[in-house]
C-alpha positions in Angstrom: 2.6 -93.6 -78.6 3.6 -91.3 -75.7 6.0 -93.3 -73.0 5.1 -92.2 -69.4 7.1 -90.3 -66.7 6.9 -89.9 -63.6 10.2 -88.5 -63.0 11.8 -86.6 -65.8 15.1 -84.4 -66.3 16.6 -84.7 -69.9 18.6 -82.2 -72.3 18.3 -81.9 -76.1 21.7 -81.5 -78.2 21.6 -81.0 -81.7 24.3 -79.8 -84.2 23.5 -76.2 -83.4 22.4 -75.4 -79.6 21.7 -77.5 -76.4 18.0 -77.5 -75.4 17.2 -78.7 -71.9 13.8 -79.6 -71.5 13.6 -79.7 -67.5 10.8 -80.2 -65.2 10.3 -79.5 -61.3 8.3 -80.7 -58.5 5.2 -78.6 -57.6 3.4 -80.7 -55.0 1.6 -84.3 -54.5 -1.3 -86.2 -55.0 -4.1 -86.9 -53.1 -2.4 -90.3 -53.5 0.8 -89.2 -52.8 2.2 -89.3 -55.8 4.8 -86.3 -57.2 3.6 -83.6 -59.7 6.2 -81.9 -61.7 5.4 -79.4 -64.5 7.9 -78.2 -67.2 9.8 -75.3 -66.2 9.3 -72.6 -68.5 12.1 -71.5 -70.6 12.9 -70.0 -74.1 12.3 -71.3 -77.1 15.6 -73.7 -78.7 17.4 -71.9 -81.5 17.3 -74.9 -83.9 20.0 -74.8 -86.6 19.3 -77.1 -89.3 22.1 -78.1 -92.0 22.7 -76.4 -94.7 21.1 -77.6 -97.8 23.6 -79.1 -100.4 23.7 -80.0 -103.6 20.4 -81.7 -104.3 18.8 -80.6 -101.6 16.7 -77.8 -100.8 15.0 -76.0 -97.8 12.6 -78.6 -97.2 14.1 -82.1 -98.1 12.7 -85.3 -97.3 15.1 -86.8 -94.6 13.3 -90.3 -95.3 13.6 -90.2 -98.9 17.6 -88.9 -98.8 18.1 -91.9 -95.6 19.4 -89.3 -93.4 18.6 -89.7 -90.2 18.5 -86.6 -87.6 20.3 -86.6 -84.7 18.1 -88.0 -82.1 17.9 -85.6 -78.9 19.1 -87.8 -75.4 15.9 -88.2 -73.5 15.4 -89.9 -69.9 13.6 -92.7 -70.7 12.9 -93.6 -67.3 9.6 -95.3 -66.5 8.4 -96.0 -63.7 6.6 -98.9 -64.9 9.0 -100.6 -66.6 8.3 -100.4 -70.3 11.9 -99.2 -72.1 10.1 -97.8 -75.2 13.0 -96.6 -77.6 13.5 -92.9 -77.9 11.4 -91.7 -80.8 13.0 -89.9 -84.0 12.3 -86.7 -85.2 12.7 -83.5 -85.5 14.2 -81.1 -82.3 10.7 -80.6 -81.6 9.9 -79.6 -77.7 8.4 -82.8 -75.9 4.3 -82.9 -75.8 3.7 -84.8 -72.7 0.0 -85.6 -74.1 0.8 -86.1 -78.1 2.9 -86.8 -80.4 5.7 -85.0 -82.1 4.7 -82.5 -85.1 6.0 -84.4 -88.1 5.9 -81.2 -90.2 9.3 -80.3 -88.9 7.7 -76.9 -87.7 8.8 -75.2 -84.0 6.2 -76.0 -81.3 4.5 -72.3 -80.0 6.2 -71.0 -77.0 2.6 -71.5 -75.2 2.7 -75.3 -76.1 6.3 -75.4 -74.7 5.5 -73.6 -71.5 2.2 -75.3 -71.0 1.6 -77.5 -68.0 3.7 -80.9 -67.8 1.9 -83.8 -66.1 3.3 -86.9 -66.2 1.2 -89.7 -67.6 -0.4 -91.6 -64.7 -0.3 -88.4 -62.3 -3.6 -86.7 -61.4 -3.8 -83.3 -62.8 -4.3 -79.9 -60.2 -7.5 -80.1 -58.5 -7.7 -76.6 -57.9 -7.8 -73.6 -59.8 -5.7 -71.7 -57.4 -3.3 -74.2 -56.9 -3.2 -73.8 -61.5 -2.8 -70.4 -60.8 0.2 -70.4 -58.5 2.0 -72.7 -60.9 1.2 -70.3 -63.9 2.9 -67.9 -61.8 6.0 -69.8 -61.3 5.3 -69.4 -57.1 4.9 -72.9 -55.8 2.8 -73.4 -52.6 2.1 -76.5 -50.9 -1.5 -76.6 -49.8 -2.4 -78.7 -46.5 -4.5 -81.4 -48.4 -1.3 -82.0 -50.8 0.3 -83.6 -47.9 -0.7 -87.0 -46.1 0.3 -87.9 -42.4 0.3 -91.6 -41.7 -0.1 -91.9 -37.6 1.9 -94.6 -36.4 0.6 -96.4 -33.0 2.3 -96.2 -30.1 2.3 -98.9 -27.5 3.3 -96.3 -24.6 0.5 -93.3 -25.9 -2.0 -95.3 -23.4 0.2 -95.6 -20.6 0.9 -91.8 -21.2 -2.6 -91.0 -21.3 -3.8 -92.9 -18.4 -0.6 -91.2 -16.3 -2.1 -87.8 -16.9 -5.4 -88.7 -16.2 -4.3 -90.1 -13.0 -2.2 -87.2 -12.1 -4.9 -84.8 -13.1 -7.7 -86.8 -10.8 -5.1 -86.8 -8.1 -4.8 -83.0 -8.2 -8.4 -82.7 -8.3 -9.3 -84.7 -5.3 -6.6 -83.0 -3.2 -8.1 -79.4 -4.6 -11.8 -80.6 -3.3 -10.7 -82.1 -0.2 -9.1 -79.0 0.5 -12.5 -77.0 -0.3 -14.8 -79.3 1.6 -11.8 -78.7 4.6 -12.4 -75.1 4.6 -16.3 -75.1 4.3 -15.9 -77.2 7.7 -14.2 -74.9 9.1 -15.9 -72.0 8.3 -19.1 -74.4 9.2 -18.2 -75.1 12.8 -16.7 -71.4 13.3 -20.8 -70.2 12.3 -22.0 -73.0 14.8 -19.1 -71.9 17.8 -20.3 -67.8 17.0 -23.8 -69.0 17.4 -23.6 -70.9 19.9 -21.8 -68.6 22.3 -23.8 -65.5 21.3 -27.2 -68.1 22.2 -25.6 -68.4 25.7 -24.8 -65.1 26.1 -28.1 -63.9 25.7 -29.7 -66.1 27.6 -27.2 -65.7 30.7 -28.0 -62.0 29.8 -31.7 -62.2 29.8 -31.9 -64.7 32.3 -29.3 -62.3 34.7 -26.6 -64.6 35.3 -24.4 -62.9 33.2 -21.3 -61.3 35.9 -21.3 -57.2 35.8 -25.1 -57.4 34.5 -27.2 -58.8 37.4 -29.2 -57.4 39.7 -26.7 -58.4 42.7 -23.5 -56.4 40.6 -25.7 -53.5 39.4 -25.9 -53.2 43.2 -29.7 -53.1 43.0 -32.0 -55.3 45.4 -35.1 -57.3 45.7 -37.0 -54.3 46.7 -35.6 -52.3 43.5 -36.6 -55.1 41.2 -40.1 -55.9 42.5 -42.1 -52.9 42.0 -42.3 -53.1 38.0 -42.1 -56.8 38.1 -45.7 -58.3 37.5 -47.5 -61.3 39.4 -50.8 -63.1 39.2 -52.5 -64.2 42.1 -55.3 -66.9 43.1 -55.7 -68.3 46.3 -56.4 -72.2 47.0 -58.5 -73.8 49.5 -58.7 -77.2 50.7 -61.8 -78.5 52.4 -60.9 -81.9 53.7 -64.4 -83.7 53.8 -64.2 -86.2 55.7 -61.4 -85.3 58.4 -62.0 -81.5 58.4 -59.9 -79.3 58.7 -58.8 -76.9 55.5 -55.3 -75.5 54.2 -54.7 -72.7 52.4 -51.8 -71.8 49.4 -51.3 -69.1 47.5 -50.2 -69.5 43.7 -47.6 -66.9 42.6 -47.1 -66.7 38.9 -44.1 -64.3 38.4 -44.3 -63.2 34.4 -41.4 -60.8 34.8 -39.0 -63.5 36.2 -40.7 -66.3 34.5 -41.2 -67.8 38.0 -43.7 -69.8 39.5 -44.0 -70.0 43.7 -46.7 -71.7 45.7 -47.2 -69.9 49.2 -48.4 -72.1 51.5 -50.7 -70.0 54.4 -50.4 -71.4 57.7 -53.9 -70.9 59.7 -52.6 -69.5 62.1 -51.9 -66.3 59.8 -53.4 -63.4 61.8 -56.3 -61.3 59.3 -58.6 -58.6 59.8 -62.5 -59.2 59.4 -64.8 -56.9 57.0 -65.5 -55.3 61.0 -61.6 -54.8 61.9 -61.8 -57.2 64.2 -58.6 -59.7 64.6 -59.2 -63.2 63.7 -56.9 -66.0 61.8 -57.1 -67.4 58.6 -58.7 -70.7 59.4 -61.5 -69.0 61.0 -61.7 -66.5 58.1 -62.0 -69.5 55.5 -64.4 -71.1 57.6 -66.6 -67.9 58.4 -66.3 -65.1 55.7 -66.4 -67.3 53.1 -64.2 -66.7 49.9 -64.9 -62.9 49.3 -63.8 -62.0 53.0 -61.0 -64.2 53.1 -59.3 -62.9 49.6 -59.8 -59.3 50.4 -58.0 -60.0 54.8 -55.0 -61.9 52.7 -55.0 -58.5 50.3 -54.9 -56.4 53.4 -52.3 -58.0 55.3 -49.7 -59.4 52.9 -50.3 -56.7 50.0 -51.2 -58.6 47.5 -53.4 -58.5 44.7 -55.5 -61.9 45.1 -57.2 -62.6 41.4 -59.6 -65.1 42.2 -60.6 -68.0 44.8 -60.2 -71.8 44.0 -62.4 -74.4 46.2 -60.8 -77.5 45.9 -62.6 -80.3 48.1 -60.8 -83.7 48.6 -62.8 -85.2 45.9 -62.0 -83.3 43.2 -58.3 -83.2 44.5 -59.1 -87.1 44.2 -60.5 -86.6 40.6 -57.7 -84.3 39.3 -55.2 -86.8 40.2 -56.2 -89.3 38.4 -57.7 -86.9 35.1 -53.7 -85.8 34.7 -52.7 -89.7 34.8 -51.1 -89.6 38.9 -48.4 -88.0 40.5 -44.6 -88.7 41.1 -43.4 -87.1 44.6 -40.6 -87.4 47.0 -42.5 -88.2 50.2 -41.3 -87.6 53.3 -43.4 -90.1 55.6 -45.5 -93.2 55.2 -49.2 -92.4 55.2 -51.3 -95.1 56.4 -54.7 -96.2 54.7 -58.1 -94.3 55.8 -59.6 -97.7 55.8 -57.9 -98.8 59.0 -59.8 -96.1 61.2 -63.1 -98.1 60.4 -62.1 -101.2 61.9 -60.9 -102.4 58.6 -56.8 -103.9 59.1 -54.3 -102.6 56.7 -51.4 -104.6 56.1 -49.3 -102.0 54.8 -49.1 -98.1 54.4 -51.4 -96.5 51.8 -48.0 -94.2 51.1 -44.8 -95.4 51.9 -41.9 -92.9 52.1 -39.1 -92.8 49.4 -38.0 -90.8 46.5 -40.4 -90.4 43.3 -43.5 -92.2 44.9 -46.2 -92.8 42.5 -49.9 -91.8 44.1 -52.7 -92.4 43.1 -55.9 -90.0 43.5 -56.5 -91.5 46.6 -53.3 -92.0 48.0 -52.3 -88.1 46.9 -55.4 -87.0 48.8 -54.4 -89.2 52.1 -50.5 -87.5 52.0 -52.0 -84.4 51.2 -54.3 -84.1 54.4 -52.3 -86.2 56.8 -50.4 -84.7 60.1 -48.8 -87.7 62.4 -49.6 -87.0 66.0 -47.1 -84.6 67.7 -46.2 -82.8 64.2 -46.9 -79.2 63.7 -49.4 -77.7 60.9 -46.9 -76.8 58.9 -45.5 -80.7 58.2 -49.1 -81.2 56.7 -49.0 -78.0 54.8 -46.1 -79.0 53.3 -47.5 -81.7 51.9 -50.5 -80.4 50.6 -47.7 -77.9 48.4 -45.8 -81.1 47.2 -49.2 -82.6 45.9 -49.6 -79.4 44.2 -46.9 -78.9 42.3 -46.9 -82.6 41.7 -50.2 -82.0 39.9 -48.9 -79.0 38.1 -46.1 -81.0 36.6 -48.4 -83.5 35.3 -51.0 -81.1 34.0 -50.8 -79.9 30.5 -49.6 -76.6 29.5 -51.9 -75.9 26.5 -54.7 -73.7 27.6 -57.2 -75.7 26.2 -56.5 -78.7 27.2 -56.1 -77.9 31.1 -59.7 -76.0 30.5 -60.8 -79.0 29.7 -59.1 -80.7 32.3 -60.6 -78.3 34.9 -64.5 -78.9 33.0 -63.7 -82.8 33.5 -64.0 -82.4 37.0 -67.3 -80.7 37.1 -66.9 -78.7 40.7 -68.9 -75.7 40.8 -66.5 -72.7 40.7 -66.1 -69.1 42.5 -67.6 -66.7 40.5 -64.5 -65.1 41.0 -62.4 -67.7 38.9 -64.6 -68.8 35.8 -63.2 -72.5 34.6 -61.6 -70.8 31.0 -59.6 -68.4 33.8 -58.5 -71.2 35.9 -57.6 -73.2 32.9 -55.3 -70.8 31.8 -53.8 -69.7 34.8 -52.9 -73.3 35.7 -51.1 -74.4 32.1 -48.9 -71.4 32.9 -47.8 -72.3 35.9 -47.8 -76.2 34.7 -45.1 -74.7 32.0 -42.9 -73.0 35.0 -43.2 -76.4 36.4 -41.9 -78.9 33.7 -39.4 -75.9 33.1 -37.8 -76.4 36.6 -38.8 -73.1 37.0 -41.3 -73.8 40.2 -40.8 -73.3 43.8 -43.3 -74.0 47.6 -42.2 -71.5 49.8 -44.1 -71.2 53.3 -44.8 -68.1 54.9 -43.2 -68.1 58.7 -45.9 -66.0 61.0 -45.1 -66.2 64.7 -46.8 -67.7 67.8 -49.7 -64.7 67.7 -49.8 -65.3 64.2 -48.4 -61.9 63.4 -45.8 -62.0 60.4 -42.3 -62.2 61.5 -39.4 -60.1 59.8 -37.7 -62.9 58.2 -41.6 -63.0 56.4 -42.1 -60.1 55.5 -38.1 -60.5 54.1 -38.1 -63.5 52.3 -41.3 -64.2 51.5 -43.8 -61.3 51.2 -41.2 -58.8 49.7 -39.1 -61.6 47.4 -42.0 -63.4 46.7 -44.9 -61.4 46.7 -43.4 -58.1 45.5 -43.9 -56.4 48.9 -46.5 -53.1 48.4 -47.7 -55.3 45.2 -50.7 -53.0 45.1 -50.6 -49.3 45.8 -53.6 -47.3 47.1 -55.8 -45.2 45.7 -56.2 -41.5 46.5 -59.6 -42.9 48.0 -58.0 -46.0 49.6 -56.9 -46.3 53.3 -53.4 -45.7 54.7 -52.5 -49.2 55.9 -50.3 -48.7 58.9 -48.3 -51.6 60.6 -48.8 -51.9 64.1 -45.7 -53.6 66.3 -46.0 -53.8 70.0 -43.1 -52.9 71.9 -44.7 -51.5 74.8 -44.6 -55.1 77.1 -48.4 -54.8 77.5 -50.1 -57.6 75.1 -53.2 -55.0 75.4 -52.2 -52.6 73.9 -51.9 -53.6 70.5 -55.9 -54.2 70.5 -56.3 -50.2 71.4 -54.0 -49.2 68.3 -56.3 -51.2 66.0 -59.4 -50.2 67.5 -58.4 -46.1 67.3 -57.0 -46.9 63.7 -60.1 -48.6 62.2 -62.5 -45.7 63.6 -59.6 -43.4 62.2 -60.5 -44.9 58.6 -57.0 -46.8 58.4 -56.2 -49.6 58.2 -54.8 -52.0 60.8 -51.4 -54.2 60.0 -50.4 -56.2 62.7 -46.6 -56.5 62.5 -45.9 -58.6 65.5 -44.5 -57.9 69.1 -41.1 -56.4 69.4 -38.0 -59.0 71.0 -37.5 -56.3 73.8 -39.7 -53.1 75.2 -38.8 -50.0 74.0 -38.9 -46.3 75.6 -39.9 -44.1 72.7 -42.7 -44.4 70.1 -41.5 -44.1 66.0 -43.7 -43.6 63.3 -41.9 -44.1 59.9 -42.9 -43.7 56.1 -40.5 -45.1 53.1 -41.9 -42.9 50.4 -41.8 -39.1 50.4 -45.3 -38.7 49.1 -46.6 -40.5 52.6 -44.9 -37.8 54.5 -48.1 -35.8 55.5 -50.0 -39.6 56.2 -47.2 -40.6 58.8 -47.8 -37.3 60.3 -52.1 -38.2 60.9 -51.2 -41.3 61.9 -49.0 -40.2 64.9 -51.8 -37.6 65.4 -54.6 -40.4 65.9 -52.2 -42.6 67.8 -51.4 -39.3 70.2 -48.0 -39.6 69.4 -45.6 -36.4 69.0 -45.1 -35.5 65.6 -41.4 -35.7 66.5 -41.3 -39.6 66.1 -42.1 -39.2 62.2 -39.0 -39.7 60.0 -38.4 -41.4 57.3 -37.5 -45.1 57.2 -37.7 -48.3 56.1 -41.5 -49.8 56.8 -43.2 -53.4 56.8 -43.7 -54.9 53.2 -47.4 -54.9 53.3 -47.7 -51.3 55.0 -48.0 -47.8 53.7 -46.7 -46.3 57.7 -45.3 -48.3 60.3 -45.8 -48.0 64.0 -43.8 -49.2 66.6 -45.6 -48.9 69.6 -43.2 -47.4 72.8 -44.0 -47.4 76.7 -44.6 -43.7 76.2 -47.7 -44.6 74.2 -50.6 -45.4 76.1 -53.9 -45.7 74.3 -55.4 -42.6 74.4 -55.6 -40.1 71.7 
């Protein structure tokens, strides 16, 4: 029996040469275990002895009782076993059998074959056969085991770097989410200043772009600008009386303006006859009144709104009542019919709440001793009080008008009126919403800080230009010293076909007649007028004229009615 190895370097020495049987390492196990083959070599030269006498080639060592030498071999096993060396013949070692008793040479292939040590695994692959045929050894990575030993400080490690890299990761995004808020509030500051730039900018309160830097007036901006006109009338029912407003809505300037009319206002009849606007409301009826406002202010009146103290009652309360700043304490009606009232109906204060009733009683009242302007006043508060409260859909303030089921000028359907009134509700909630009164003097003529302030700022001045077949409107101012006068201008205009202006009375008497035109075009009409008047054409030039008047007139002592 074969005695295992698992480690083996021995030499062979007989009589007549040394053979050395070694082996070499050529990898491990998938156990771990060494693998070694035999190295290859050539084969031993083995001399026997000589026969003697009695002996020939081939003798019988076991029948003679001559033993051979025995080779030295490493006997080393692993396991423990010390199995004697064998006897024999100098055969080479066979790892797998046992030793040719014949006496005979092992083949050189035997010899050279692969040596595996009893116990070992043999070479699992083919190539791995192939480099030890070669005599090239190569480790392969599966010939090799690691053992991983544990670490008490890898988890400590790890965590570290997962803390560090977090860390880093954190500061990298707070840094991001930093910048997007700056770049975020820069967008908002750009927008933000552009927005308020154009608005200063379209609104003209931007320096170097209004209309007071660009050194143009009122009078250059109102021509283009466009206005919409009705005219309101009260009718106080029970104490009589009426008051009269005009309601501007400005769409160029996004402006709304109520005018309030005094009575007193000085018109011209369908007949060219002088009367005043109360008269006119009270008389001519809507028709003739809008068309003597047209005539004397220039405007462009759309429509006529009746508005009785009823329905001024019932608006009131439709739009849910008013909130005013009232400047005296109204008493109640009731207290004229014997009936005792304890306490005004209004009392005066800031943001008084009135009722229908109460907003028709502040509306209409005038304290003894006050003027007709502290009631008309009044009546413009109420107004735009109502305006604030109305609402600024269309169709809801149609409706709002329809709800108080009046009976309307055919001028002004109830669709129109609804409409024009939500606009100038929206100027009102806007803040964008003023009561102006116009200032006529004691004749009722308009005055120049009116025709200044009011009917050029307000009203746009020459609002409407004439026709080729409208009349030259000429503006008549007395400053002869005779009152008279002025009646025999207006009489020898109207039958002239022009028509009459009257402009007021001038603060002192003056010597010379002028006749002056502000556009070239009205040239040859300043000329006819001075010609009807029987002025010299020698007082034409050009000037500056009334707002509401194509030629203006001022009447000298050298003017004395005739033609």
């Amino acid at each position: 029996m074969n005695d295992r190895y698992d480690g083996y370097s021995g030499s062979y020495s007989g009589d007549a040469s040394n053979t050395s049987d070694q082996y070499e390492l050529v990898g491990y196990d998938e156990y771990g275990q060494p693998v070694y083959r035999q190295v290859p070599q050539q084969p031993a030269q083995y001399e026997y002895p000589q026969a003697t006498q009695g002996q020939g080639y081939g003798y019988d060592p076991y029948a003679t009782g001559q033993q051979p030498p025995v080779p030295s071999y490493d006997t080393y096993d692993p396991y423990g076993a010390g199995a004697p060396a064998q006897q024999g013949p100098p055969p080479s070692y066979d790892p797998y059998g046992a030793v040719a008793g014949t006496g005979q040479q092992q083949r050189v292939e035997e010899q050279t074959a692969t040596a595996h040590i009893p116990a070992q695994a043999a070479p699992r692959t083919e190539p791995a056969a192939r480099d030890r045929r070669d005599g090239a050894p190569e480790y392969q990575t599966e010939q090799f085991s690691f053992v991983e030993e544990p670490d008490e400080n890898s988890e400590d490690v790890i965590d570290w770097l997962k803390f560090t890299e977090s860390r880093t990761e954190r500061r990298e995004e707070a840094r991001r989410r930093g910048r997007s808020r700056v770049v975020a509030l820069v967008v908002v500051l750009v927008l933000c200043v552009t927005g308020g730039v154009g608005y200063l900018w379209y609104a003209g309160k931007l320096p170097g772009f209004g209309a007071a830097d660009s050194g143009k007036g009122a009078a250059d901006t109102a021509g283009p600008q466009n206005r919409d006109v009705i005219v309101v009338h009260l009718h106080n029912t029970k104490g009589g009386g009426t008051s009269t407003a005009l309601l501007v809505n400005n769409t160029t300037t996004k402006q709304g303006t109520t005018v309030l009319l005094p009575n007193s206002l000085a018109l011209t009849d369908d007949e060219g006859s002088a009367t005043t606007l109360g008269k006119s409301v009270d008389g001519d009826g809507s028709s003739g009144t809008r068309d003597a406002i047209d005539t004397v202010l220039g405007t462009d009146v759309e429509g006529t709104w009746r508005l009785d103290t009823p329905y001024l009652n019932n608006l009131v309360e439709l739009v849910g009542n008013i909130d005013i700043d009232t400047n005296a304490d109204v008493p109640d009606p009731a207290a004229k019919s014997g009936k005792k009232a304890t306490s005004p109906l209004v009392k005066k204060g800031k943001q008084q709440t009135l009722s229908g009733p109460m907003a028709v009683a502040y509306a209409t009242y005038r304290a003894p001793g006050e003027s007709e302007t502290a009631q008309l006043m009044r009546f413009g508060q109420v107004m735009q009080g109502v305006l604030r409260k109305l609402s600024s859909d269309p169709h809801a303030a149609t409706v709002t008008v329809q709800s108080l089921a009046q009976i309307l000028d055919p001028s002004l359907g109830d669709k129109d009126l609804g409409a024009f009134l939500a606009k100038l509700a929206d100027r009102a909630k806007g803040g964008d919403y003023k009561t102006a009164l116009l200032p006529v003097q004691q004749d009722g003529t308009l005055s120049e800080q009116a025709t200044d302030s009011v009917v050029k700022d307000v009203l746009g001045g020459t609002v409407k230009n004439p026709g080729k077949d409208a009349s030259v409107r000429v503006g008549i101012k007395n400053a002869t010293g005779v009152k008279a006068r002025t009646e025999k201008a207006r009489v020898t205009l109207v039958n002239g076909g022009y028509t009459f202006v009257d402009a007021g009375t001038g603060s002192a008497p003056q010597a010379a007649s002028q006749v002056t035109y502000q556009d070239a075009d009205r040239k040859q009409d300043a000329v006819e007028v001075a010609k009807t008047l029987g002025l010299p054409t020698s007082a034409v030039r050009r000037g500056k004229t009334v707002a509401n008047a194509d030629v203006s007139v001022v009447l000298g002592q050298n003017y004395t009615g005739g033609q």
